[in-house]
C-alpha positions in Angstrom: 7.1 -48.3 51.2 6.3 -47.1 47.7 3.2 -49.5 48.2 2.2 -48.1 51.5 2.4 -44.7 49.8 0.4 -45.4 46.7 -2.7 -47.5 48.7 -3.1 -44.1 50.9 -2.7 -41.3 48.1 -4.8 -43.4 45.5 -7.6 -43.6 48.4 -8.0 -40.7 49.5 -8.3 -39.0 46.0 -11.0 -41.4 45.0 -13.1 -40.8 47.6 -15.5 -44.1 47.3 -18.6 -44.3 48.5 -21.7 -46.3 48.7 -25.7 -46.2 48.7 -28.2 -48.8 49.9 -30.6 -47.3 52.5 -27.8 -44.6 53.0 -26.7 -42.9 50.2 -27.6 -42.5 46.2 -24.2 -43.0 45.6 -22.4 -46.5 44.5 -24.6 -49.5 44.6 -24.1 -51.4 48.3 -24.5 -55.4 47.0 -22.4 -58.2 47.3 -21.2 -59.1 44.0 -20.8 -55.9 42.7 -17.6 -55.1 40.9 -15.9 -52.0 38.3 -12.8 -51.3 37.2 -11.0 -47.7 36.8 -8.1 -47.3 34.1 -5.1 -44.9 35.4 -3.1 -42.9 32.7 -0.6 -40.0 32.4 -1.1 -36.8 30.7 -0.1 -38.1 27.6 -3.0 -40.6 27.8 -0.5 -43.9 28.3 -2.2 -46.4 31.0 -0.1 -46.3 33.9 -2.7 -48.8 35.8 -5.8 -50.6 36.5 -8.0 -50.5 39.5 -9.9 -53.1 39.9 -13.0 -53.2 43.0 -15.3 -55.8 44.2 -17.9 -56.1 47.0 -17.1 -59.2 48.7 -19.9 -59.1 52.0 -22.1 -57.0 52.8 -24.3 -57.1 56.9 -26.8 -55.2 58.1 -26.7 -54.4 61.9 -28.4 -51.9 64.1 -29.1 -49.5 61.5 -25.4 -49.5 60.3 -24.6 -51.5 56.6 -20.6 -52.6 56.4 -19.6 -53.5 52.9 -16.1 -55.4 52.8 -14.3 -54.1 49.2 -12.0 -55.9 47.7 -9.3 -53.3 46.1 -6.4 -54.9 43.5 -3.7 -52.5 41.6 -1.8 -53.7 38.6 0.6 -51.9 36.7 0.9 -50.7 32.8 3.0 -54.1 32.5 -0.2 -56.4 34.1 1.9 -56.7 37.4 0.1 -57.3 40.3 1.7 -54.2 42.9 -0.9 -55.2 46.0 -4.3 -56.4 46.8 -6.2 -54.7 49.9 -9.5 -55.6 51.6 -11.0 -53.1 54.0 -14.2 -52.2 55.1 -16.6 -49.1 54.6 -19.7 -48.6 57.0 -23.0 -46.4 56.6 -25.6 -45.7 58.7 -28.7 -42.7 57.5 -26.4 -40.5 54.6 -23.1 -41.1 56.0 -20.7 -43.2 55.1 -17.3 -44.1 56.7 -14.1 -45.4 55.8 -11.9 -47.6 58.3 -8.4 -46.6 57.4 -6.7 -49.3 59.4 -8.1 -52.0 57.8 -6.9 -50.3 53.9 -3.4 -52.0 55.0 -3.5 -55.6 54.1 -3.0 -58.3 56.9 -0.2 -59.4 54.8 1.8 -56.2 54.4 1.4 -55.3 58.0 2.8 -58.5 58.7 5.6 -57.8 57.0 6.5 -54.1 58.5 6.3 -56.5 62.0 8.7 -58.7 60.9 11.0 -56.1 60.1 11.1 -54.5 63.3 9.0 -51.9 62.4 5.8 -49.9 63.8 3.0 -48.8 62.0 -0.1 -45.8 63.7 -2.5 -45.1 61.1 -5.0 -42.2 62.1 -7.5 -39.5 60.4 -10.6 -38.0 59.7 -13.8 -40.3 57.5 -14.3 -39.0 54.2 -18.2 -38.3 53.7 -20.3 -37.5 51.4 -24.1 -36.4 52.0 -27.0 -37.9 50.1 -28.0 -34.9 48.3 -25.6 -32.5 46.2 -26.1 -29.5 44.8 -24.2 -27.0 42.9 -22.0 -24.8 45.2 -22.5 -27.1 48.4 -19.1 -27.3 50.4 -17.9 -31.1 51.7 -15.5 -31.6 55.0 -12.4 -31.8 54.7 -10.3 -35.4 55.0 -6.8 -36.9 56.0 -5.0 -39.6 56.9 -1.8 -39.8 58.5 0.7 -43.1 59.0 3.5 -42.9 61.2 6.3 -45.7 60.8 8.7 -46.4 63.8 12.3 -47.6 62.1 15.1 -49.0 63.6 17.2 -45.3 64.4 14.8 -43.7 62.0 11.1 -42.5 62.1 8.2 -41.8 58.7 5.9 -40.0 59.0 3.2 -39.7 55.7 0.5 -37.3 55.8 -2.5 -36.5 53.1 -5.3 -33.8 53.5 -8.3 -33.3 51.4 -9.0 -29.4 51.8 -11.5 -27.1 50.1 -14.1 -29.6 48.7 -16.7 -28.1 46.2 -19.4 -29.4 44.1 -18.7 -27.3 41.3 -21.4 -28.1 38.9 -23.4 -30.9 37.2 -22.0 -32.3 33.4 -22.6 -35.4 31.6 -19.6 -38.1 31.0 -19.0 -40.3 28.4 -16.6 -43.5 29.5 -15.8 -47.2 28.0 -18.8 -48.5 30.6 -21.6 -45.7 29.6 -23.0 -42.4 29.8 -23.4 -41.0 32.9 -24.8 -37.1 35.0 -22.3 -36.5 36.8 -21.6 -33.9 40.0 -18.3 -32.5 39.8 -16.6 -32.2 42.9 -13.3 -29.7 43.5 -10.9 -30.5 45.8 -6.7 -29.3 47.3 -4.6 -32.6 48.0 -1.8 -31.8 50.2 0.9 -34.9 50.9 3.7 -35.0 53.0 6.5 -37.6 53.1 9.3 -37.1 55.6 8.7 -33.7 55.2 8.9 -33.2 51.9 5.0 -31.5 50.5 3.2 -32.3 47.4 0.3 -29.8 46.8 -2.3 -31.2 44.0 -5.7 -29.7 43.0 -7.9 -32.9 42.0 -11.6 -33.1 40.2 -14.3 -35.5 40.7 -17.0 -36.4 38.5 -19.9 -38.6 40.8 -22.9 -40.2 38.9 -25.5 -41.6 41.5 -26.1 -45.5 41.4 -22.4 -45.6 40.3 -20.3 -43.2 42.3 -16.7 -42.0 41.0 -16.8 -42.1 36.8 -13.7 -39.8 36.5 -11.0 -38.0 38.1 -8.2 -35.9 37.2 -5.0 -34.9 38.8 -3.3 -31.4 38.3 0.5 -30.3 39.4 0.1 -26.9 40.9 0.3 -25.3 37.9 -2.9 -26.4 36.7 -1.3 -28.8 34.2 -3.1 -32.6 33.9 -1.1 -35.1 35.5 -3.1 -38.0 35.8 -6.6 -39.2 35.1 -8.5 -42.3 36.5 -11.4 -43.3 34.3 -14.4 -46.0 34.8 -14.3 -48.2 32.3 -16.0 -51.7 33.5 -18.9 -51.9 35.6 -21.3 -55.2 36.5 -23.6 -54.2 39.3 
């Protein structure tokens, strides 16, 4: 469950996207691989992302890349491995949410007697930003049907901003970045989380860095590119 809840809450905070003949950000070829390093406020690595365009086809004026998405802990544990598919057509791009579960792991839920309805709203980002723009608002919800016990887990994207422009330094290079502002809003079995989350966007490479902060305002996490082969 704990895996369930981390594929969803890790995806929709990075909001990936991709450019070919629709959008200037994240490059849309086969081949085409970074990696983001996850750490705590203290600045200890708590993870490693690591992303990989595996197929890419080009029908009807729609392009469907399939990403491959592996997660491994501070330790070098492998926690899960996902492949799912992202489509865009003119400067939008789209997110299939039922294919972020793997095969695998849904399998396993079905052997367990147990029933799994993913739904929500695509995650978009236009081709051209500018300072002050406002972006639609996202979520996914996954309901889970237990033996004498139902799970519901929700996450909302609210209030997205592109804040300003600022240049970042990571590991993989220098980059311009567009810094986007967004409320994340989780619910597990009723229990909320409310986050406030920054993202910096560099075209031709998409997401260079994000932060997390508790309601307070106080950094919890940061995810930071630091490998990229395109």
């Amino acid at each position: 469950m704990r895996t369930l809840i981390l594929i969803y809450s890790f995806f929709l905070v990075t909001s990936i996207a991709f450019s070919q003949n629709c959008s200037k950000y994240y490059p849309m070829e086969e081949g085409t691989s970074f990696q983001y390093t996850m750490t705590n406020k203290k600045g200890k690595t708590e993870g490693i992302t690591d992303y990989s365009i595996t197929n890419v086809e080009n029908t009807g004026g729609v392009t469907t890349a399939t990403m491959n998405m592996k997660f491994t802990d501070e330790k070098g544990k492998e926690i899960f491995v996902s492949d799912y598919k992202i489509s865009c057509s003119e400067d939008i791009v789209k997110i299939d949410y039922n294919s972020l579960v793997p095969a695998q792991m849904m399998k396993q839920y079905t052997d367990m007697g147990m029933e799994m309805e993913i739904s929500g709203t695509d995650i978009e980002l236009p081709n051209n930003l500018s300072v002050g723009q406002g972006l639609d608002d996202a979520n996914v919800a996954i309901a889970i049907k237990m033996t004498g016990m139902n799970m519901n887990i929700k996450v909302d994207q609210l209030n997205r901003v592109v804040e300003k422009t600022e240049n970042v330094t990571t590991p993989a290079g220098n980059f311009k970045c567009y810094v986007i502002t967004q409320d994340n809003i989780s619910e597990t079995m009723g229990v909320k989380q409310i986050m406030q989350s920054k993202l910096w966007l560099a075209e031709e490479v998409g997401m260079v860095k994000q932060e997390t902060y508790n309601k307070k305002g106080d950094l919890t996490t940061q995810m930071l590119l630091t490998k990229l082969n395109n």
